[in-house]
N, C-alpha and C positions, 0 to 999 in steps of 0.2 A: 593658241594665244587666248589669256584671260580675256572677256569682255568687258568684265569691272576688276582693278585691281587697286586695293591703296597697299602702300611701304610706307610702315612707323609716322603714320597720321595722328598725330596731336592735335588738340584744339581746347584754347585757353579763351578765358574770356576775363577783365581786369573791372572790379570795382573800385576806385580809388585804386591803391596801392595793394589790395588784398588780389593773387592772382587763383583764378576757379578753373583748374584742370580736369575738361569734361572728357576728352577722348586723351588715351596715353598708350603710343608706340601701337597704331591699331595696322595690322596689316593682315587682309585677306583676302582672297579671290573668286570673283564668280564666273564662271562657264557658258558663255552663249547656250540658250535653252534648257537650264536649269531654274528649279523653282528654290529656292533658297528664304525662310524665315530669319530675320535679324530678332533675336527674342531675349526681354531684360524687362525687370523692376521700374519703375518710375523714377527719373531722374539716373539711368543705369548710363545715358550719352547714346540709346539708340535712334532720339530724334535728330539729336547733331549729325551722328553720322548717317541719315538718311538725307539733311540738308546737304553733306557734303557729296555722297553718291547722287542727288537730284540734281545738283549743279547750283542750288539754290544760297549755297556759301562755300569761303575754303577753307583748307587747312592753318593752322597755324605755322605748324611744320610739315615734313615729311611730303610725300608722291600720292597723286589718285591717278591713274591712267583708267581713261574712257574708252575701250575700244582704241586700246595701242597709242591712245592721246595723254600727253600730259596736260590735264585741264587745274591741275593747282593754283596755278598763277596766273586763271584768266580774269578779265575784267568783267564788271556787270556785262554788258552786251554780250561780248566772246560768249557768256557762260549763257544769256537768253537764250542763242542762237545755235545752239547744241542742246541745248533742255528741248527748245521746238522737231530740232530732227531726231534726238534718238533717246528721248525719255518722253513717258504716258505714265501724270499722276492721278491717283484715286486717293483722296481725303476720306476722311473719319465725319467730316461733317457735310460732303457733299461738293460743296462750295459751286454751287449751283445760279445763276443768275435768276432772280427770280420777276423779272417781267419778259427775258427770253423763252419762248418754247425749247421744248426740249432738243429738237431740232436746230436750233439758232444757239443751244450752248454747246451739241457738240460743233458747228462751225468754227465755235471761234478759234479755237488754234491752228484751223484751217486760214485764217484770214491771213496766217504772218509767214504763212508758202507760197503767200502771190501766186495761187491757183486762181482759175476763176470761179466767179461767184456757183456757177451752176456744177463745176466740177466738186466742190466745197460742200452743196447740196446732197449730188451720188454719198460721197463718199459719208457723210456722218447720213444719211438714210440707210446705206447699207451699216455701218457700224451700228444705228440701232437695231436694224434685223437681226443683227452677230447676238445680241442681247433680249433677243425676242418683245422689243418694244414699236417694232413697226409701225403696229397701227396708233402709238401715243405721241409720233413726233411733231404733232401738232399743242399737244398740252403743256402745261407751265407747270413748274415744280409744285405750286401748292394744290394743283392735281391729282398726284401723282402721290402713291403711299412712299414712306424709306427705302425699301428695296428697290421700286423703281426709278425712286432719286438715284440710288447709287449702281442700276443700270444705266442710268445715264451720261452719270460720271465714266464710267468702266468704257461706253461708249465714245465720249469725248478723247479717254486716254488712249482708243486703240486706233485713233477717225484717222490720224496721219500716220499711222502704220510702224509707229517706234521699234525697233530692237527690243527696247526695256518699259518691262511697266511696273513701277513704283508704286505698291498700295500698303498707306498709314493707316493700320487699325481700321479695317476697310469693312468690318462687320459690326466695330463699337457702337454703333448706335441703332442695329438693327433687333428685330427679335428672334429666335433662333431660328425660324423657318425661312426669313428672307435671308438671314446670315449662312444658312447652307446652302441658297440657292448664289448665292455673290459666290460662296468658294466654290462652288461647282462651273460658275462662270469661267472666275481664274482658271483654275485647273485644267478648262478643257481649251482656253486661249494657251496656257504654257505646252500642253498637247496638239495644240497648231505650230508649236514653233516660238513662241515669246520667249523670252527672259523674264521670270518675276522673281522682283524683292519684296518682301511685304515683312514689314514694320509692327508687331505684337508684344503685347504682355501675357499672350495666353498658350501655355504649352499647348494645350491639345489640340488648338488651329494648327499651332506650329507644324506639328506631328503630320498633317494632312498635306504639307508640304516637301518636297525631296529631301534636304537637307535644313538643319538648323544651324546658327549659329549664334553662340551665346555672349552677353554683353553684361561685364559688371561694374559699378566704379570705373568706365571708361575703358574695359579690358577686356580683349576677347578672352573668354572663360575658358579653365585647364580641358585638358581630355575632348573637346570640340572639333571634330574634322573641318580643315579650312584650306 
């Protein structure tokens, strides 16, 4: 069974009376423990359809099943509370709290597992270990250079142990040496066993990933295994 699957996802968005067809008829499936690039132009619908696989919006039309769930038609809450068990995201910009230590940001999505405090502590200490930031989880982001901001992040996403981890343009703002050491990250978390989708405009990250899949004007693109 697919771990991600949407059937003919549409998603419209209405200015006045003018309607903006961002995603159209999009159906395809991702495989527990594949690395998969969703890869397209600017304005191609591959943010929408990252908001709809993150649980963070839904469809207009059509099916997403999450792991055998139809989660199309949940509500805000319904959808938090499935983003908290079985998605870990990684921003483009970080999205870093910045008077937390790096340690107290990867907690927070620990907080909404009603673990306790000190279990909460292990686990994002060890997640920054996984990331080789150990000895930084005392420091605050403007400590810390980019790449180790988005160690951080990466740590945060993996601290509750997701199925899937979600990363949007997860190198865009690095320089190339931190950005090869983030994909190197990835790649050796989907080599533990993860799920990742990562969100690009750049073939030749894409390439560094299992498979690609291509997004245009709201359409998965001809000749694209999916």
């Amino acid at each position: 069974m697919s771990l991600i699957r949407t059937e003919n996802i549409c998603k419209s968005y209405f200015m006045g009376q003018y309607e903006l067809k961002v995603l159209k008829n999009v159906t395809f499936e991702i495989k527990s423990g594949e690395f998969v690039s969703i890869v397209g132009p600017s304005g191609s619908g591959k943010s929408t359809l990252m908001n709809i696989i993150g649980c963070l919006d839904v469809p207009s039309s059509g099916r997403y099943l999450l792991d055998g769930i139809d989660v199309s038609g949940m509500n805000a809450s319904e959808q938090a509370d499935i983003r908290n068990k079985k998605i870990g995201f990684v921003f483009q910009s970080f999205n870093l709290l910045p008077k937390l230590t790096a340690l107290e940001n990867v907690m927070l999505p620990l907080i909404y597992r009603r673990v306790s405090e000190k279990e909460q502590r292990e686990r994002a200490l060890l997640a920054l270990e996984k990331v080789g930031l150990g000895d930084r989880s005392l420091h605050r982001p403007n400590e810390l250079s980019g790449g180790q901001q988005q160690r951080v992040a990466i740590a945060r996403a993996i601290a509750g142990d997701p199925p899937i981890i979600l990363a949007d343009e997860p190198t865009g703002n690095l320089d190339s040496k931190s950005g090869i050491e983030i994909m190197e990250i990835l790649t050796d978390l989907n080599g533990k066993g993860a799920t990742l989708v990562m969100i690009t405009h750049d073939d030749k990250l894409a390439r560094e990933s299992g498979r690609m899949v291509m997004i245009k004007d709201g359409i998965i693109g001809e000749g694209v295994s999916i």
